[in-house]
C-alpha positions as CSV (number, residue, x, y, z in Angstrom):
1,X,0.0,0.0,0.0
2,X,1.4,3.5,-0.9
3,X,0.6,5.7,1.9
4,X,0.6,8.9,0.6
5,X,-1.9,7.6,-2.6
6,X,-4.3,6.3,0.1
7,X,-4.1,9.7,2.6
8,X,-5.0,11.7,-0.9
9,X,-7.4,9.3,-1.6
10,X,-8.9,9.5,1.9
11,X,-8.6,13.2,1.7
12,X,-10.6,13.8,-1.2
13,X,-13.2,11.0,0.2
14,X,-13.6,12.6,3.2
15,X,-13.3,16.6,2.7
16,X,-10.4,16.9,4.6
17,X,-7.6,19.5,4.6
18,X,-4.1,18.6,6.3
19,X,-2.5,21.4,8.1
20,X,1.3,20.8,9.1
21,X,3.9,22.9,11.2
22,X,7.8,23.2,9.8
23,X,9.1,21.4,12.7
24,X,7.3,18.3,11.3
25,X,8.6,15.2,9.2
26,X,10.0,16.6,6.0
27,X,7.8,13.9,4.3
28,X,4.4,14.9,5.6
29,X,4.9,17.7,3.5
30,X,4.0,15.3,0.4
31,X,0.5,15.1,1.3
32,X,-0.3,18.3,2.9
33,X,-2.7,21.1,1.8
34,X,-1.1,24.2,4.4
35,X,2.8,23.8,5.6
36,X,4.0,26.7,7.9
37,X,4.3,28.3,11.3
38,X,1.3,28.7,13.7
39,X,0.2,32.5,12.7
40,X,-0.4,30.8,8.6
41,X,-1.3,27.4,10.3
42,X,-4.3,29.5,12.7
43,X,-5.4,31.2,9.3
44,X,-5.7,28.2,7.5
45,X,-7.7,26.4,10.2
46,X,-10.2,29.8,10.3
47,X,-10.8,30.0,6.5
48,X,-11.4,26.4,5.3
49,X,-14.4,24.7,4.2
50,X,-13.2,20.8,5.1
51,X,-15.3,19.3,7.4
52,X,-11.8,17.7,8.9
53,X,-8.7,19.2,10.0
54,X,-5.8,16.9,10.6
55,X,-3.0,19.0,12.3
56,X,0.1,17.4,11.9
57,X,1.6,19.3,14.7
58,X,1.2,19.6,18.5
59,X,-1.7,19.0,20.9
60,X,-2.2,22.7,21.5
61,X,-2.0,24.0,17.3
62,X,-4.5,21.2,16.9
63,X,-7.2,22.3,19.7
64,X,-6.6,25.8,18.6
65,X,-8.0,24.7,15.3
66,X,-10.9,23.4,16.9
67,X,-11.5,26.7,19.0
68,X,-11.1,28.4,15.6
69,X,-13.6,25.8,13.7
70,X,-16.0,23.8,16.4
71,X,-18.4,22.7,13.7
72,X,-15.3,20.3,12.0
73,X,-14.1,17.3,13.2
74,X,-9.9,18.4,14.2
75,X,-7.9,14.9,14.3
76,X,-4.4,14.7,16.0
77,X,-2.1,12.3,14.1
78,X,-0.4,11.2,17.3
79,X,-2.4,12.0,20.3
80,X,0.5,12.0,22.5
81,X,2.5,14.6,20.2
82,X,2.3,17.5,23.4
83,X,4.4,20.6,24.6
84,X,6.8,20.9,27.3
85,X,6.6,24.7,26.8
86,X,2.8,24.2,26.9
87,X,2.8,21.8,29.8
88,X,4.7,24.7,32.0
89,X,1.6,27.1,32.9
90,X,-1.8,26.0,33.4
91,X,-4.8,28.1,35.0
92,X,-3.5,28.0,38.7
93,X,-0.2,29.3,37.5
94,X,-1.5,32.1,35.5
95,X,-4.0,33.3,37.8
96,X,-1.1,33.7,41.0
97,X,1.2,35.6,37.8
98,X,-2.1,37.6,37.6
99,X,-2.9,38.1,41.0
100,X,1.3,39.6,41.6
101,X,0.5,41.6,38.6
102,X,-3.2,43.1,39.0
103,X,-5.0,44.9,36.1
104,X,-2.2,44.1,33.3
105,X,-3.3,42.6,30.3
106,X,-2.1,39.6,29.3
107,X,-0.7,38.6,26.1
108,X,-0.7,34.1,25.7
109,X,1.7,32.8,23.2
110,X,-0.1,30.1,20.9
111,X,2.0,27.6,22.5
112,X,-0.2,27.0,25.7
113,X,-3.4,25.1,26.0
114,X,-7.3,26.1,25.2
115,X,-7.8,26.4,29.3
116,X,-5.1,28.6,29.6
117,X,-6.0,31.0,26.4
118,X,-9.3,31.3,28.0
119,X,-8.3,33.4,30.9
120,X,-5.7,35.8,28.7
121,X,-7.0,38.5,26.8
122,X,-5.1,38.1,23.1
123,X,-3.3,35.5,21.9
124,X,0.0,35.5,19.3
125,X,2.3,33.5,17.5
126,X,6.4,34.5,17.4
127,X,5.5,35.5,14.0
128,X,3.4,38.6,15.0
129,X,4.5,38.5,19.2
130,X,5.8,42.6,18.8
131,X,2.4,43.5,16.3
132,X,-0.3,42.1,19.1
133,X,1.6,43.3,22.2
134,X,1.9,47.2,20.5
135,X,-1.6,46.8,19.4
136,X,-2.2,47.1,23.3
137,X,-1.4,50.8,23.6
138,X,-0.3,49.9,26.9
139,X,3.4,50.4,29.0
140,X,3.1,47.1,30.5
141,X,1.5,43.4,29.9
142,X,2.7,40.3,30.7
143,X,3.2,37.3,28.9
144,X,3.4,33.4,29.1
145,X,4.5,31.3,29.1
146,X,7.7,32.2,27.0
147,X,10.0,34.1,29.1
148,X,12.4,34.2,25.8
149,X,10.0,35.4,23.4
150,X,8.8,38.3,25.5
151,X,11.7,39.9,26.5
152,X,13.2,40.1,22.5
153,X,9.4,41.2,22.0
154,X,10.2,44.0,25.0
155,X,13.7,44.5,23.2
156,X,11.8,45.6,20.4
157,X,9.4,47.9,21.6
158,X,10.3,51.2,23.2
159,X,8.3,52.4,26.5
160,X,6.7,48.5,27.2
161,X,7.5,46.5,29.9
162,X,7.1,43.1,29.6
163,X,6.6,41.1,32.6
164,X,7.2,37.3,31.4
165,X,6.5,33.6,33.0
166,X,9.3,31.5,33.8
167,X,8.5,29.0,30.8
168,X,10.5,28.2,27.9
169,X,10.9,25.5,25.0
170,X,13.5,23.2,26.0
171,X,15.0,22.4,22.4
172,X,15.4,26.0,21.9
173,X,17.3,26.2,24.9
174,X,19.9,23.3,23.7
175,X,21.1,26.1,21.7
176,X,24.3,27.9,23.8
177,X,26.2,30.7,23.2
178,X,29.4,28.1,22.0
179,X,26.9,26.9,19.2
180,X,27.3,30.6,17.6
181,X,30.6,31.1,18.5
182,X,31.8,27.8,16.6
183,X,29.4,28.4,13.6
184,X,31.1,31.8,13.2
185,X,34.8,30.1,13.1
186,X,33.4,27.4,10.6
187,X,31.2,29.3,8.3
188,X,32.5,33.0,8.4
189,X,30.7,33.6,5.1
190,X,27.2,32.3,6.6
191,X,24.5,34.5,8.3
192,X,23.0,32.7,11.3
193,X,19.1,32.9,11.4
194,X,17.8,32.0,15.0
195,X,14.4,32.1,16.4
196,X,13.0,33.8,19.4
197,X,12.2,31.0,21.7
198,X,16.2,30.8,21.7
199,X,18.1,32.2,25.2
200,X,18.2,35.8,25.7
201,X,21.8,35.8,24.2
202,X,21.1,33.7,20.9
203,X,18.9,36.7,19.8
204,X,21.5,39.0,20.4
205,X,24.2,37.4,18.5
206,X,22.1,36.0,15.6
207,X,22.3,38.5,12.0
208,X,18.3,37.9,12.1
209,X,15.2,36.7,14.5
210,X,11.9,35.7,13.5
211,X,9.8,32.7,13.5
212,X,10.0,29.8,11.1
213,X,8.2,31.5,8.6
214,X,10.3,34.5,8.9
215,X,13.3,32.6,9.1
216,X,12.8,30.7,5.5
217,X,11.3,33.5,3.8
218,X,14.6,35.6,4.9
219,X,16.6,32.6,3.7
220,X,14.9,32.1,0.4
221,X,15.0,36.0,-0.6
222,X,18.8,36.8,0.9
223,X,21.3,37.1,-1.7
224,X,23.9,35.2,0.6
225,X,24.4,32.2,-0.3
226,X,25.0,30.2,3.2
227,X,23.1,30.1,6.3
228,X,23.2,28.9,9.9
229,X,19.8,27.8,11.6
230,X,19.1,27.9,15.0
231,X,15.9,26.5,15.3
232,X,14.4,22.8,14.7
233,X,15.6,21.2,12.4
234,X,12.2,20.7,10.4
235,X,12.9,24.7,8.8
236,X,16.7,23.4,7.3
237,X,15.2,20.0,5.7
238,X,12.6,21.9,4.5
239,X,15.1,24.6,3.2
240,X,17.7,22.4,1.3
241,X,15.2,20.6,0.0
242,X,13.6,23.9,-1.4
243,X,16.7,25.3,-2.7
244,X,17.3,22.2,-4.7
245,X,13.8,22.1,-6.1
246,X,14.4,26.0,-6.8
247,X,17.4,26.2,-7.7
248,X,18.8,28.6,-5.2
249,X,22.2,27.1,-4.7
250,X,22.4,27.5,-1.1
251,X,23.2,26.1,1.9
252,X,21.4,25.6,5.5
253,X,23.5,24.5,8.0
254,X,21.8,23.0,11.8
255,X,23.6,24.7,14.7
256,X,23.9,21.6,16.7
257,X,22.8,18.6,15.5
258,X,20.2,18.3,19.1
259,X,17.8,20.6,18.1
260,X,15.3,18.2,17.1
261,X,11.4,18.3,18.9
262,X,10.9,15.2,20.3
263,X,7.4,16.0,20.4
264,X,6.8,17.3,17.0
265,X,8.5,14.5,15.2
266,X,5.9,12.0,16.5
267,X,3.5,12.2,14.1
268,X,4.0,9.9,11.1
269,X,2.6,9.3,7.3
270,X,0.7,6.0,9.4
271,X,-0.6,7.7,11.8
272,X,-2.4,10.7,9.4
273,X,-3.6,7.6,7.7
274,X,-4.5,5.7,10.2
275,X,-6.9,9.1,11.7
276,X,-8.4,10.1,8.3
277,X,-9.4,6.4,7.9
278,X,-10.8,6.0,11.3
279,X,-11.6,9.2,12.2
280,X,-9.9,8.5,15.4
281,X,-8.4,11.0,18.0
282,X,-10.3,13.7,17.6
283,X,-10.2,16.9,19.5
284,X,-12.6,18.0,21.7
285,X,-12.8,21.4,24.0
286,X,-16.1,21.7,25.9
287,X,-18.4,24.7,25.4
288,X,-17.5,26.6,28.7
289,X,-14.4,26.5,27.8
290,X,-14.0,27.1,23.6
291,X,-16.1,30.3,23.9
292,X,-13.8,32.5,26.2
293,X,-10.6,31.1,24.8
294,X,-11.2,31.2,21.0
295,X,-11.8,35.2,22.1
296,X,-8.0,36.1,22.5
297,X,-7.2,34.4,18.9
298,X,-9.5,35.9,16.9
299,X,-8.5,39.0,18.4
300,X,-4.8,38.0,17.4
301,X,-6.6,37.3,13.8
302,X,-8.3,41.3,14.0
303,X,-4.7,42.5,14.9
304,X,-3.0,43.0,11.1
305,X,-5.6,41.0,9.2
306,X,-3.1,42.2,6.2
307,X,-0.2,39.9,6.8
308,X,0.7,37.1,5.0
């Protein structure tokens, strides 16, 4: 049986759309209708007509695209694909980082779960962290539960405070100050590209920040010709594998062969079959719940409805 003839087959049977993050398996890719980081991945889930979502991705992207799309049936490859970052807040937490820190609004990164979002007032992605927290017209929100993305998001706002939660993404973290140093002596010619879940210090020494989207659309329109990638290593398959389809003649490098997602590369081409064809491991988010959270996203969706 060919796998990826039988998960188009299934897709067109069914009316389903399959949505997959960059830090996934390269070859998911093959059989995917939306491939990209969670701001384009959120879009996608809000604009189309399938009646089922399968998110290749993580347990929160999925439930996000239920909030965004109740009505369809959202399927989870791997139900046990999760998010340590995720996993680092839940409501107790935020509501004592709340009560130290009355009458502040509170900005949730995507990464966190449909409870959590549903006691925050916006939500955002690391693609447009700096565009939602400005949107505020405030001096002062907090954030969770990346510490890491919101102070580079405070670095790059003038006048805003940015009070953050002691989370963080543990593969980003792999990433030391030695990784740059070393890539730097080995690839002098190379621009190093990092993302802002990385350390505090990462950001300051990388030649350019942004999410994963960010990161390979810098790539693909540079004019250098050689490029070091701190982030997962989803974004450089995905990039070598682009510029030989394309043509570009350049080079992604991994800054340290570790920063690989555990969680993210448990979904397989089985497993998307195996859901589509039995419909199995579905998401589900309970009424209470779906209508306060899915508030702070489609706020994030209000906030620059222009972006691509």
């Amino acid at each position: 049986m060919d796998l990826r003839e039988e998960i188009l087959r299934l897709k067109e049977e069914k009316n389903a759309v399959i949505l997959t993050h960059c830090y996934q398996n390269v070859e998911i890719d093959d059989v995917s209708d939306f491939v990209g980081d969670s701001l384009y991945l959120s879009r996608a889930a809000a604009k189309t007509d399938a009646k089922i979502i399968v998110f290749a991705g993580v347990y929160f992207m999925a439930q996000s695209a239920k909030l965004l799309s109740p009505e369809k049936k959202v399927l989870l490859p791997n139900i046990n694909s999760g998010c340590l970052m995720s996993d680092m807040i839940d409501v107790n937490n935020l509501k004592q980082f709340k009560e130290q820190y009355p009458d502040i609004p509170v900005v949730c990164y995507v990464n966190s779960t449909a409870e959590v979002k549903a006691h925050c007032d916006i939500c955002c992605t690391s693609s447009n962290a700096i565009e939602i927290v400005k949107s505020l017209n405030t001096n002062k929100v907090l954030f969770v539960p990346d510490t890491y993305l919101g102070k580079w998001v405070e670095t790059k706002l003038k006048n805003v405070e940015v009070i953050t939660f002691n989370g963080f993404c543990p593969t980003h973290l792999r990433i030391r100050t030695t990784d740059i140093e070393k890539a730097r002596e080995q690839y002098p010619e190379a621009l190093i590209l990092a993302h802002p879940e990385c350390h505090t210090e990462i950001s300051k020494l990388a030649d350019f920040v942004g999410s994963t989207k960010d990161i390979m659309e810098f790539a693909k329109k540079s004019s250098k010709k050689q490029f070091v990638i701190a982030t997962e290593l989803g974004v450089v398959e995905r990039l070598n594998r682009d510029s030989k389809l394309y043509n570009w003649n350049k080079e992604f490098i991994l800054i340290n062969p570790n920063i690989i997602c555990p969680n993210m590369k448990q979904n397989t081409l089985e497993d998307i079959y195996n859901v589509l064809l039995n419909e199995t491991n579905e998401i589900t988010i309970s009424d209470e719940i779906r209508k306060r959270a899915v508030v702070s996203i489609e706020r994030m969706l209000k906030v620059g409805t222009n972006r691509k």
